[in-house]
N, C-alpha and C positions, 0 to 999 in steps of 0.2 A: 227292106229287111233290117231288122236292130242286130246290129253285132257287136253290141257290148251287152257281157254278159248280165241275166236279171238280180244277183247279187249285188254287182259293182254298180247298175243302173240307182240301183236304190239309193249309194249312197249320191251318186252324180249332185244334185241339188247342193247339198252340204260341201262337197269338193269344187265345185264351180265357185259358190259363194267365198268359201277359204281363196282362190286363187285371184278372181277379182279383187278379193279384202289386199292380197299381201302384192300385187301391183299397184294400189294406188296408194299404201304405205311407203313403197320405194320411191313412188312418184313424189309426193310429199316429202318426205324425208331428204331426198336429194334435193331436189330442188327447193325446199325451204332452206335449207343450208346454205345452196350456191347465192339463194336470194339475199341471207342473212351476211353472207364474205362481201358480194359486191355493195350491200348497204354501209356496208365499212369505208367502202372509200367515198363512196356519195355522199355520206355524211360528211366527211372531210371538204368535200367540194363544195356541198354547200354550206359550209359553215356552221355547223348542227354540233359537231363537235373537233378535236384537235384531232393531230395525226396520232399524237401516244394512241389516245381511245381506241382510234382505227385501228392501229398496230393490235391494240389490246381483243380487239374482238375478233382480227383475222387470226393470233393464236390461239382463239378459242374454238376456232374452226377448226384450226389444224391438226387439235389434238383429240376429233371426233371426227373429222372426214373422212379420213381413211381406214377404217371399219368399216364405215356406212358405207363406203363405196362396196369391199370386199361383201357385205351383207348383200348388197344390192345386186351386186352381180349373181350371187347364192340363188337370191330371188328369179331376177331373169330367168334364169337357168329351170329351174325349178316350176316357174310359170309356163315355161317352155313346152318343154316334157310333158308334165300336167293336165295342160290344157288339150298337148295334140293327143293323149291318152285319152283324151273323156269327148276327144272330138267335137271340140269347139267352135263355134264358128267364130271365134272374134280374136284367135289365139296371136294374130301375128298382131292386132292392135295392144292387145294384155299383154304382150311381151313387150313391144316397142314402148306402153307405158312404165312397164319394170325398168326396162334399159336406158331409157333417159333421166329414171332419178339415179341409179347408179352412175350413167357419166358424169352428172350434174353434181354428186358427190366427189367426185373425181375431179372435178375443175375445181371447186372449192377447199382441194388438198394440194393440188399444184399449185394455185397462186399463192397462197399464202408460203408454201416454198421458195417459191422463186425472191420473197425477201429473207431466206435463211443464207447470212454472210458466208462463204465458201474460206474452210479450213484455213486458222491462220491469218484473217481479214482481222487490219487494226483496229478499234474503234475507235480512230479519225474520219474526217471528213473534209479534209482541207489537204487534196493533192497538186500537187506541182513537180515541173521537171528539174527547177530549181529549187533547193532548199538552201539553200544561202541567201540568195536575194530572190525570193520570190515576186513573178510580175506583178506589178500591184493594182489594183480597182480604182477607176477614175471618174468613167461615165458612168458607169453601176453602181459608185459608190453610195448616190442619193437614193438609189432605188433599193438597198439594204439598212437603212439608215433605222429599220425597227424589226431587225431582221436578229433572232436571237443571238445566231452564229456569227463572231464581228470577223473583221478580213485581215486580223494579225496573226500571220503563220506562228504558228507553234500557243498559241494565247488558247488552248483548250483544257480545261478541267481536267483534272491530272495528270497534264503534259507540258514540254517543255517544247522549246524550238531542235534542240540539240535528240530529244529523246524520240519525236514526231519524227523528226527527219530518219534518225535509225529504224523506227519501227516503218516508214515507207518504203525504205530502199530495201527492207530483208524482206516484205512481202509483196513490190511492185519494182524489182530491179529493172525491168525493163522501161519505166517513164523516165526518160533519160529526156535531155535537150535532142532535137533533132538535126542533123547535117545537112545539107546539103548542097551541090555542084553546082544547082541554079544560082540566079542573081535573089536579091531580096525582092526584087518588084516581082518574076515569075512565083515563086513561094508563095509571097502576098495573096496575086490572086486566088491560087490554090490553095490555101486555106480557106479562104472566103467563102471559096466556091463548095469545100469541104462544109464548112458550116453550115450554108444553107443548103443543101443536100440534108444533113444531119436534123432537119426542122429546127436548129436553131435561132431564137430572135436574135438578129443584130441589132446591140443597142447604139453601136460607136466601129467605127471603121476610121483608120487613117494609113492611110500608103505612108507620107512623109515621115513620121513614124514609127512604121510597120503594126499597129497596133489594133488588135482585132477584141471589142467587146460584147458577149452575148449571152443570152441566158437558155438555159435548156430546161422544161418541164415534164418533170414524170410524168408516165399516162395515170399509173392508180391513183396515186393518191396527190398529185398536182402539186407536187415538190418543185420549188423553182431553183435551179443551180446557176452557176454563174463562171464565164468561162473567160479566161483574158488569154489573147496570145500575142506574142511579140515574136515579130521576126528581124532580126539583126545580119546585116552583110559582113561577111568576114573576107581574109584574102580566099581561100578557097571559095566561097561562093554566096551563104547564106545558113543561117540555123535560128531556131524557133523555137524559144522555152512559150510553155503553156503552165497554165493553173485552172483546177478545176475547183467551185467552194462553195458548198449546200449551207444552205440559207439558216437549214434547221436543223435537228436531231444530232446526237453524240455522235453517234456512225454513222456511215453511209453505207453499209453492209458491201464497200466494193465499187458502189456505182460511178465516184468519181473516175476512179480508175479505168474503171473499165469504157468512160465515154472519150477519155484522152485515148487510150488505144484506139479505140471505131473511128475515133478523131485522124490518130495518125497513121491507120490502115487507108484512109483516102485520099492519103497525098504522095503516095506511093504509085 
């Protein structure tokens, strides 16, 4: 027995068509989008273009993703409804095709977020727990040697040593030198052990020393950083100035900082 009525029947044809058209617009739409953000860093990866460009096409994502998401879900929703009205039999596949360009628009407005620098972030790139004497690069130093960002603290385009260092401590007070009660050999290894935990390469390890050098690469866009720590015995026991110093770009939007901290949450 039909129980939709012969009015609405009629139009059924034309409404089913409209609702298949506006799922596999969302499908497309989001997921050309999400396709178009991660080609951004692939490109980078493979050497197709620099990381500016990347940067450049991920905020062009950014500033169209999040409608398209908000649209997309409109759609879902809509497809939803829609289709179970006109008793469709394909309604939950039409729907799951609406929903996945909306998510798919939705990752392509998150990631490109997650490189928006958090209120207050300097535009340096060159963190350490010392700004007086920063640990310096030794075994890493050949493997920077075309590396646009050179390893002399404070030597950045509109910045000083004296001015770098104010602008780090008023928005990363807590990268201090670390303490502690251990000897330098325990610390040592616990750093180390921190590093590679952290996927860090070890490029250079010395106990006698204390001196730990390694480099850390982003996932997206394969940014290589480069990290030195020193750990020095004192009469209380031992403390450990680090530096963290991206290879490339004016800022880091945060990241150095933030990998000294993960850094010194593991040795805790």
């Amino acid at each position: 027995m039909n129980t939709v009525p012969e009015s609405q029947d009629g139009a059924n044809p034309m409404a089913r068509k409209v609702l298949i058209a506006l799922a596999i617009i969302s499908l497309v739409g989001g997921v050309g989008l999400g396709a178009y953000a991660l080609f951004a860093s692939l490109g980078v990866w493979m050497g197709m273009w620099n990381f500016g460009t990347g940067f450049n096409m991920l905020r062009n994502v950014n500033a169209s993703a999040d409608w398209l998401a908000w649209i997309g879900l409109a759609v879902t929703i809509v497809v939803f409804f829609g289709a179970r009205r006109l008793a469709m039999p394909n309604t939950l596949r039409l729907t799951t095709i609406a929903a996945i360009g909306a998510f798919a628009a939705m990752l392509a407005y998150v990631v490109p977020e997650t490189f928006r620098p958090p209120e207050g972030t300097p535009p340096i790139h060159d963190i350490t727990t010392d700004t007086v004497n920063p640990p310096e690069y030794i075994a890493i130093a050949p493997l920077r040697a075309d590396a646009p960002n050179n390893m002399v603290y404070g030597e950045q385009a509109n910045w000083d040593k004296a001015r770098m260092s104010a602008a780090q401590q008023e928005a990363y007070p807590d990268i201090v030198p670390q303490e502690f009660s251990e000897s330098k050999e325990v610390v040592f290894e616990r750093a180390l052990a921190a590093a590679n935990n952290l996927g860090w390469e070890i490029v250079d390890q010395n106990l006698a020393s204390g001196r730990i050098e390694a480099t850390d690469t982003t996932f997206w866009f394969r940014f290589k950083d480069d990290v030195v720590i020193v750990v020095t015995p004192t009469a209380q026991g031992s403390v450990l100035n680090a530096r963290s110093l991206s290879r490339v770009g004016t800022s880091d939007v945060g990241k150095n900082a933030a990998r000294l901290r993960e850094f010194f949450a593991q040795l805790r």
